[in-house]
C-alpha positions in Angstrom: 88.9 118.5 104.4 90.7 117.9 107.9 93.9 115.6 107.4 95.0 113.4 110.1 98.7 114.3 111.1 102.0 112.6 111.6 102.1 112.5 115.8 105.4 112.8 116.9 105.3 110.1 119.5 107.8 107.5 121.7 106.4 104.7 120.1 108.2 103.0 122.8 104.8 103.8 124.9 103.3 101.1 123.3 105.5 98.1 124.3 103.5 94.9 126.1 104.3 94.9 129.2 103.0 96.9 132.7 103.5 100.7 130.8 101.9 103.2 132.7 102.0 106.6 130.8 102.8 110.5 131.4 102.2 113.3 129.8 105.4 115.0 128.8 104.6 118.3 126.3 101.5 117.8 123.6 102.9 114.9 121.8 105.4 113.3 123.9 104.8 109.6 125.8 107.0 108.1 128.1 107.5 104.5 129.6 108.1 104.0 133.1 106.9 100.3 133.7 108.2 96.9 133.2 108.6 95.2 130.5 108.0 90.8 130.9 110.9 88.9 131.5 110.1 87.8 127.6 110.9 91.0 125.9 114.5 90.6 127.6 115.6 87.6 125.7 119.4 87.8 125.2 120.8 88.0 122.3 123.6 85.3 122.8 120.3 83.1 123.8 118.7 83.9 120.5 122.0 83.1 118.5 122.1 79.3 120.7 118.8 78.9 119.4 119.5 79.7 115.8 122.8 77.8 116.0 120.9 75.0 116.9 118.3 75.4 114.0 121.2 75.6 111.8 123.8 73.2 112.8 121.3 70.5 113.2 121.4 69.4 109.5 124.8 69.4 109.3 125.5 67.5 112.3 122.5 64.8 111.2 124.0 64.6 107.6 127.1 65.1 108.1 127.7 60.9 107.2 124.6 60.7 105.0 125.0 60.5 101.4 123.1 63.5 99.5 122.5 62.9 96.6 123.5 65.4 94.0 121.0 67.6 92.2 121.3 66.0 88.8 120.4 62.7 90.7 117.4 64.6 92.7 115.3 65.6 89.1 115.7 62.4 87.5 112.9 61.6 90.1 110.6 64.1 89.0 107.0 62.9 88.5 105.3 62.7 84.9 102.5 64.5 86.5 103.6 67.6 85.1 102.5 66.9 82.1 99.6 65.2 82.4 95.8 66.9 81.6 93.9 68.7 84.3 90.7 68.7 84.6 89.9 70.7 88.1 86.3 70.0 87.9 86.1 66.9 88.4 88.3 67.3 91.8 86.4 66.6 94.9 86.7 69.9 97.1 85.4 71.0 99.8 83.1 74.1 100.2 85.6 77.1 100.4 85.3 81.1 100.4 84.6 81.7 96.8 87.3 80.3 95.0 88.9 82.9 92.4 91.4 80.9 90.6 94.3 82.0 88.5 94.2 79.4 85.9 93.3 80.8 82.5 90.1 78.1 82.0 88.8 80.2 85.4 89.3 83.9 83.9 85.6 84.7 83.6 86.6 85.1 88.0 84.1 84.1 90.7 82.1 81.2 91.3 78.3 81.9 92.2 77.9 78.9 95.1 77.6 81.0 98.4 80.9 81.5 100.3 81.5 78.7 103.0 84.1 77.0 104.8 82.8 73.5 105.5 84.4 70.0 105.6 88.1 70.9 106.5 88.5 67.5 108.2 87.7 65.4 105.1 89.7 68.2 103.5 91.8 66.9 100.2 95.3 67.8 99.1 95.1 66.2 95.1 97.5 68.3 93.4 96.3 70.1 90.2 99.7 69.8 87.8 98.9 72.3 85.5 97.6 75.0 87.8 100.8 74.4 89.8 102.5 75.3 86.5 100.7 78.2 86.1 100.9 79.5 89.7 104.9 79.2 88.8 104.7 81.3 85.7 102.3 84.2 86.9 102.9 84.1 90.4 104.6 87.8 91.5 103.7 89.9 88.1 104.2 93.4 88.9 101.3 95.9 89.6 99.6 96.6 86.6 102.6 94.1 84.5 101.4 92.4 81.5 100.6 88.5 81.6 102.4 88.7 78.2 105.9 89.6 79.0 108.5 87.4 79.3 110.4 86.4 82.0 113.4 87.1 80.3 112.8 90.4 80.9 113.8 90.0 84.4 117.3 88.9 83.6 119.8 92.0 82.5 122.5 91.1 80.1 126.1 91.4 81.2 126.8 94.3 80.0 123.7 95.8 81.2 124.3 94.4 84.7 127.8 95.3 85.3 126.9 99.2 84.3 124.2 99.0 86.6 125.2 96.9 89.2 121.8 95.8 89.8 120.6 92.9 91.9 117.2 90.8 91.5 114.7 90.8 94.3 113.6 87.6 96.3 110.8 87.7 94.0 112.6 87.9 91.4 114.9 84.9 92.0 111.8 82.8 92.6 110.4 83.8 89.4 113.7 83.2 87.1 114.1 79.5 88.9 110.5 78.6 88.6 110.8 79.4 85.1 113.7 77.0 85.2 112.0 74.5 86.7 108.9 74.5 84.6 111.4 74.1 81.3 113.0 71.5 83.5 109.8 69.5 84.5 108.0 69.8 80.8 111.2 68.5 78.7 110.6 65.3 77.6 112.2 62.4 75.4 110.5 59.7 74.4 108.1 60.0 77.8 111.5 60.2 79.7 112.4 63.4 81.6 115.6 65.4 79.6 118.0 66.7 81.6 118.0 70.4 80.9 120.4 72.0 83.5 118.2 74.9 85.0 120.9 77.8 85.2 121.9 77.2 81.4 123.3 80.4 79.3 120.3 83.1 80.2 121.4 82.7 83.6 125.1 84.2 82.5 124.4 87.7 83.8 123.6 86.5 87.6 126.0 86.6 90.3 127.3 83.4 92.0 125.4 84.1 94.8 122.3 84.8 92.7 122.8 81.4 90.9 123.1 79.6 94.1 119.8 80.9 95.2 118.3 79.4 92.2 119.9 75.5 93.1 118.7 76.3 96.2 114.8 77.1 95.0 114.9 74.2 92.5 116.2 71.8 95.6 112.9 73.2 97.5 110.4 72.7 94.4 111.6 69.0 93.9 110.6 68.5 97.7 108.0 70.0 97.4 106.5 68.0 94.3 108.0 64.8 96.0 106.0 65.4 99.0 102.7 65.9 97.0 103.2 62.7 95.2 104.2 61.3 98.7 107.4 60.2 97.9 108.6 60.8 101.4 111.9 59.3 101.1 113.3 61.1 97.9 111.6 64.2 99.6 113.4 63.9 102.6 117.0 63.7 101.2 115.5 66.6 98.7 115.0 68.7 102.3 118.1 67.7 103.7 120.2 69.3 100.4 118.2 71.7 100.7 119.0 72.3 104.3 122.5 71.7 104.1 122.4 74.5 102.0 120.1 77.0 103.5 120.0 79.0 107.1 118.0 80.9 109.4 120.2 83.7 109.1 121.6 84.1 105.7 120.0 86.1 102.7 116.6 85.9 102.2 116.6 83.3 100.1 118.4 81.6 102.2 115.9 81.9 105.3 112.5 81.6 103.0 113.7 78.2 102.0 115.3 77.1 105.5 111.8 77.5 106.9 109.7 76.2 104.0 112.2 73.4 104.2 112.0 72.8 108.0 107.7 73.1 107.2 108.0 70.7 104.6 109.7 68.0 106.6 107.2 68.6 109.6 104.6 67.6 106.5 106.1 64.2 106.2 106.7 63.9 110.0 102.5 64.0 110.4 102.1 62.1 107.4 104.3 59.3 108.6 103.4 59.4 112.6 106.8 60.4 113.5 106.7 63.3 116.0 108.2 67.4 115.4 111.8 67.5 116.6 113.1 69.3 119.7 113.4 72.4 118.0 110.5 72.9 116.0 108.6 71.9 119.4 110.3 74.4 121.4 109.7 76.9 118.5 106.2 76.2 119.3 105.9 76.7 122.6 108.1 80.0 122.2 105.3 81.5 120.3 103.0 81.0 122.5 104.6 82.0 125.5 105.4 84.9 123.7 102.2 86.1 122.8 102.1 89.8 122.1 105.5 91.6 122.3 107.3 94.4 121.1 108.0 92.8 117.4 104.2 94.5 116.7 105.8 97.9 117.7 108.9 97.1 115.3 107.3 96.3 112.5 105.1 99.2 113.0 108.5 101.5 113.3 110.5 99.7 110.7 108.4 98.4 108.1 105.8 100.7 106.3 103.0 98.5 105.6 100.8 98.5 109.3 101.0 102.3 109.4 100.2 103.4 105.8 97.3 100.8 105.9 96.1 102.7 109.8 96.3 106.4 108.1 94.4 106.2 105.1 91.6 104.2 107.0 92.1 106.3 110.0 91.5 109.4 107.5 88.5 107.7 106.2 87.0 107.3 109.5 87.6 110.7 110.1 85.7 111.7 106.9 82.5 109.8 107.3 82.2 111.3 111.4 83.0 114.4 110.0 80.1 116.8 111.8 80.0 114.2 114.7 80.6 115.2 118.3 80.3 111.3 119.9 82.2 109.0 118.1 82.1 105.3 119.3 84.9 103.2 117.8 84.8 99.5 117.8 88.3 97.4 117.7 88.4 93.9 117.0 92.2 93.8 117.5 93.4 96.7 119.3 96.9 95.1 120.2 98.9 98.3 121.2 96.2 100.8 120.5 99.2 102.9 118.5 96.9 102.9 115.4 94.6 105.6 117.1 97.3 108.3 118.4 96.7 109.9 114.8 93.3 110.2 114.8 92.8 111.0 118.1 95.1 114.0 117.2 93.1 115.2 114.4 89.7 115.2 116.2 91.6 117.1 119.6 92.0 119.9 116.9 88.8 120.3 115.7 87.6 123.7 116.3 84.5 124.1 114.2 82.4 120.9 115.8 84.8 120.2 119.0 84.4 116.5 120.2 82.2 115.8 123.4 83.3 112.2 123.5 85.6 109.3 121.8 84.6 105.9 123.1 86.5 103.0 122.1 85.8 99.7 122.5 88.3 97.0 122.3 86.9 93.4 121.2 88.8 90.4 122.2 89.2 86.7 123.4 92.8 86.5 125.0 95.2 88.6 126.8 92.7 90.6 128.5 95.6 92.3 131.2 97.1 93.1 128.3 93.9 95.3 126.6 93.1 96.7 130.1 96.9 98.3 129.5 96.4 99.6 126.3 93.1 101.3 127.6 95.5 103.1 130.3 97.7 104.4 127.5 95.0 105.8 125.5 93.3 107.2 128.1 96.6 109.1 129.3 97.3 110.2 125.9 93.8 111.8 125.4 94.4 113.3 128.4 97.5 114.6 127.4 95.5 116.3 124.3 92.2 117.0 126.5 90.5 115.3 124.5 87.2 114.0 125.8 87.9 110.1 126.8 86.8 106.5 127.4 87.4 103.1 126.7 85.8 99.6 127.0 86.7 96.8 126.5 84.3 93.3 125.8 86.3 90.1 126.8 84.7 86.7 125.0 86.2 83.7 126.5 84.5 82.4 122.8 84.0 84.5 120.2 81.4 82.9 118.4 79.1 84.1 122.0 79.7 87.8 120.7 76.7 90.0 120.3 75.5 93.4 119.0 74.1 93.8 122.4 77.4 93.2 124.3 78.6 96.9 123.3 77.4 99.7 125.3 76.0 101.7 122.7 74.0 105.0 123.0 71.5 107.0 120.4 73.6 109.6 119.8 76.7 108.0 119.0 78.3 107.6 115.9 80.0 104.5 115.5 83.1 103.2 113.2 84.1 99.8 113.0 87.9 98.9 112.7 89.1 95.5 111.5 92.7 94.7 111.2 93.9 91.6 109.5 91.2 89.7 112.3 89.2 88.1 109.7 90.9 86.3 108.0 91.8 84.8 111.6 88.3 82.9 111.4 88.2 81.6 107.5 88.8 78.3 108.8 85.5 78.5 111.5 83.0 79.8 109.4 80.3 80.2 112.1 82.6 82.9 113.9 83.2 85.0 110.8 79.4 84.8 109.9 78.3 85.6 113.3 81.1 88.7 113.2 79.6 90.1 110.7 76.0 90.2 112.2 77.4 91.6 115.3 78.9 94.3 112.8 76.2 94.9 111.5 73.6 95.1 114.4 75.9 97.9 114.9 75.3 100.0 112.3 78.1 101.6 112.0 78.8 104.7 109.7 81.7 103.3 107.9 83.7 99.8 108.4 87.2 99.7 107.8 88.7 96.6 106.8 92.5 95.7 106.3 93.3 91.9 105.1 96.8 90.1 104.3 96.3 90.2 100.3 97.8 87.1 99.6 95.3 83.7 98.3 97.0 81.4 100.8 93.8 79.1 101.2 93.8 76.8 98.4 93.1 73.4 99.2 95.6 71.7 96.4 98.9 72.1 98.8 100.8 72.6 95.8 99.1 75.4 94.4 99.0 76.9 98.0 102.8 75.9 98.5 103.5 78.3 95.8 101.2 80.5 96.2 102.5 81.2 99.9 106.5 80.5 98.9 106.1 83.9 96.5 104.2 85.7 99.5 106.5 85.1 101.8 109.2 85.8 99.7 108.4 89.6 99.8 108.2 89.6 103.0 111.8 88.6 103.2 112.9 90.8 100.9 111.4 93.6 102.7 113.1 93.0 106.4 116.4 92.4 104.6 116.3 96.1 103.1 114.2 97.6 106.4 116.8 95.5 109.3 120.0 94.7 109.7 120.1 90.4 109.3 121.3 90.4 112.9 118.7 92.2 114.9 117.5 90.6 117.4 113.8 91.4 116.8 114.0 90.5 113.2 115.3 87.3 114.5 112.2 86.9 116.8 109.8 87.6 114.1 111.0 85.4 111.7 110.8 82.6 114.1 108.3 82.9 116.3 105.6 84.8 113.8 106.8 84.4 110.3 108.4 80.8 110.6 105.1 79.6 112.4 102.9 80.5 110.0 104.9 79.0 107.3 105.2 75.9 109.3 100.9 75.7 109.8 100.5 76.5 106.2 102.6 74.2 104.1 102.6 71.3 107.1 99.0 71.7 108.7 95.8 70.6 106.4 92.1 70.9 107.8 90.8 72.5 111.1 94.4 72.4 112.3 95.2 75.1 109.8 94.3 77.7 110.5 97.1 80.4 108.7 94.8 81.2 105.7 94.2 84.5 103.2 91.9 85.4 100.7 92.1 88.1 98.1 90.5 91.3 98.4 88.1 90.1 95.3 87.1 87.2 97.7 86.1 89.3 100.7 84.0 91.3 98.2 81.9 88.4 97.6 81.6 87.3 101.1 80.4 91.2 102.0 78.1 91.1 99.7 76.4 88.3 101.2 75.5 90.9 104.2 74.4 93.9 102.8 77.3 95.8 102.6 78.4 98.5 100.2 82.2 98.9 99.0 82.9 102.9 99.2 85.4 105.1 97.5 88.8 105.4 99.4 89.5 109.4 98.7 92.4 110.8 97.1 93.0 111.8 101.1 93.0 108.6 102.2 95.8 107.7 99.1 97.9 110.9 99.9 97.7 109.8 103.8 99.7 106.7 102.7 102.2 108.1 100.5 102.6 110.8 102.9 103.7 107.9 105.4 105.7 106.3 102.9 108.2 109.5 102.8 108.6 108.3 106.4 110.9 105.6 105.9 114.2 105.6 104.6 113.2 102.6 102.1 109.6 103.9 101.2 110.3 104.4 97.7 110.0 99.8 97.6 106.6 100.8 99.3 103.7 101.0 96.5 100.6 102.4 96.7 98.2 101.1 94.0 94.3 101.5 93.7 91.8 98.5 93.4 88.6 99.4 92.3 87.9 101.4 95.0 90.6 100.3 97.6 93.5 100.8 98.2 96.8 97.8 98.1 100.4 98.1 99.6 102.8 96.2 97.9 106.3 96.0 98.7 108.7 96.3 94.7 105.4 95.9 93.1 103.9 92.5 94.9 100.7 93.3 97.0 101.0 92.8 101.0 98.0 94.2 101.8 94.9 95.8 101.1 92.5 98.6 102.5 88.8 98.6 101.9 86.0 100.9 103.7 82.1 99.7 103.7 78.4 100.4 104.6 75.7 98.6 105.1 72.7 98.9 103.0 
């Protein structure tokens, strides 16, 4: 069976910016163009800015009395322990809701998968789910539900030997186990105080126990600002602050920027407009738009490229016998993800290729997908590899149709999605209309690669936890892949990371529009058109772990089947997942 191989390539080819390409040897790209006056931020800039982020709290409650952490849980609400009863709730239609209380184990819910009524959404927390989210939430692969937290924390003895040190994920876990023994002590209907670091914390470093205050600090806002008490929240957030920075450990940053989110919640609820940074944050990103922190986390952080090779080697298997292959990208970005499989089919002797067309779908940045056509097309050429590219520009998506790509009779076609759905949960007549301009395609094969995270709950606690163990990992991962002061790390954590935090936890109908759903939750939604889950092959599978030997911190990368697809987790936690599909 052909295997796709490992290009040796400049990634550097692929920057944004006016690249024009050369071809230097078989395998070798070089940039001569220039790169926008974006990608040249200084780093002394970047460090103001963050200095800003994180001076700001000091120098605002500097005179401000905080008040101390034993004071801050006396204010816990007795809604932790009251009933739930989620059916009575008033929600609006959603994807197919699979929930991860126990009463919803039997799994999906049979009304048809919609994503109507965001503006009368509601945010009514459900106590006990929000309980259980903080007991389950970031089991291992394959873990379990029985075992004990406990389990997490090494004894002394055991800890000093090994000199180990939890995860991000694992901190969260130990302190929301804290917290729930913390929030579900009572006496006499009056919260106990039960200090939530008491002796099974022993074995944890300072800096570890720390971390934990610091998590607790950001639950108790978090609860506060469900039960809108804005005021305790607010002096809950500015602790939590105080303590926390954009460019500590990774604790440190998740809650800084769940913190900064969480005050931007009260800001809207209360009228009160965003601050000067968080505005200027804002407009950043989008002046930003697509830069080189793509092409960094493709070279630094395993994830994007062992998701592209094992559905790059399934494309390769279901056109296998094809000489005119027509793929169709719905979010090309720097066209990198095809440099392997354009490869492969250059050296296919037995059925040579006659012609690879792709087509590049999009709605913005069109200068920027005309470039990336140039680059591929030099590359082929560099390969003599028979060439073209298209691209369709929609000024709305939702005017896409089947008809819009030049298609011919002989052409076998592959469709390639890329964490682009899960762009339009929140406008349901542009996913639904995708996926009849998908399928008026009939393609051979659909590959499909979604966040794998359920970050689209509408109870904002549940989805506050949900995304504050999701982002966690993500965290974790940077501080093991780059060095805390890179300057690209710095720009993704505040321009991509930070702002989708920010939409998340502070943004609630149309407005936001950060959302995920699970790879069970797609299934349903496919279904709905025809289509067909197929078998990932034990190629596709030793495509990714072949990538994984790649990077230097790989072996944190995990591999793990799903059905019949494949997830990438980073120390267990799924990141993303990997599905291929037909139609019927």
């Amino acid at each position: 069976m052909d295997q796709i191989p490992i290009p040796t390539i400049d990634f550097s080819v692929f920057q944004d910016g006016h690249n024009h390409v050369q071809e230097c040897g078989r395998n070798e790209l070089i940039n001569n163009g220039a790169v926008d006056p974006w990608f040249e931020l200084d780093s002394e800039d970047l460090d103001s800015l963050y200095t800003v982020f994180d001076l700001k709290y000091q120098d605002n409650t500097a005179d401000k009395q905080v008040q101390s952490l034993e004071d801050q849980q006396q204010s816990i609400s007795d809604h932790w322990t009251q009933s739930d009863d989620s059916s009575n709730m008033d929600l609006p239609l959603q994807f197919i809701q699979i929930k991860t209380t126990p009463e919803a184990s039997d799994g999906i819910q049979p009304q048809e998968p919609r994503l109507d009524n965001f503006h009368g959404e509601k945010t009514n927390s459900i106590s006990l789910a929000s309980l259980e989210l903080l007991n389950n939430c970031g089991r291992l692969f394959k873990k379990p539900s029985e075992e004990n937290l406990s389990n997490v924390l090494l004894s002394n003895e055991a800890r000093v030997s090994n000199i180990s040190k939890l995860s991000t994920e694992e901190i969260l876990r130990v302190a929301g186990e804290r917290y729930i023994q913390y929030s579900t002590q009572r006496v006499d209907g009056l919260s106990m105080f039960i200090h939530p670091y008491a002796s099974s914390l022993s074995g944890l470093s300072i800096e570890e126990t720390k971390d934990m205050e610091l998590v607790h600090l950001l639950l108790a806002a978090a609860e506060e600002v469900d039960q809108q008490q804005f005021h305790l929240a607010s002096q809950s957030i500015a602790h939590c602050l105080w303590k926390a920075s954009a460019t500590g450990n990774p604790i440190q940053r998740l809650c800084f920027y769940f913190g900064e989110a969480l005050q931007e919640r009260i800001d809207r609820e209360i009228g009160r407009s965003p601050c000067f940074e968080r505005k200027l944050r804002f407009l950043s990103t989008l002046a930003l738009g697509n830069t080189p922190e793509s092409l960094t986390c493709h070279t630094e952080i395993p994830f994007s490229q062992v998701m592209q090779f094992a559905g790059n080697q399934a494309i390769v298997e279901y056109v296998k016998g094809a000489t005119k292959i027509h793929l169709v990208d719905f979010n090309i970005r720097s066209g990198i993800q095809w440099t392997g499989l354009m490869q492969a089919l250059s050296e296919r002797r037995n059925c040579p290729i006659e012609l690879l067309k792709i087509t590049a779908i999009g709605h913005q940045e069109k200068q920027k997908i005309e470039e990336t056509g140039k680059r591929l097309q030099s590359f082929a050429n560099s390969l003599n590899l028979p060439f073209s590219f298209d691209m369709i520009f929609m000024s709305d998506m939702k005017d896409l149709k089947a008809e819009s790509v030049n298609l011919k009779a002989d052409e076998t076609v592959a469709v390639y999605c890329y964490t682009v759905l899960r762009t339009m949960i929140c406008r349901q007549d542009y996913l639904d209309n995708t996926m009849r301009v998908i399928r008026g395609l009939r393609p051979s094969v659909v590959v499909v690669c979604e966040v794998e995270a359920n970050l689209n709950s509408p109870s904002f606690l549940n989805r506050f936890v949900e995304a504050l163990f999701f982002y966690s990992v993500l965290f974790d991962c940077f501080e093991d892949c780059m060095d805390r002061d890179n300057l690209v790390r710095k720009r993704i954590e505040v321009f991509h990371i930070g702002e989708g935090i920010r939409n998340m936890v502070a943004a609630e109908g149309a407005e936001r529009f950060t959302r995920n759903v699970k790879l069970d939750v797609w299934r349903a939604y496919f279904a709905r058109f025809g289509m067909v889950e197929m078998e990932l092959s034990e190629s596709s599978r030793y495509q990714a772990n072949l990538i994984l030997k790649q990077f230097s911190h790989g072996s944190s990368c995990i591999v793990q089947k799903d059905g019949k697809a494949l997830l990438v987790g980073w120390k267990g936690t799924p990141i993303e997942s990997v599905s291929i599909w037909k139609f019927l």
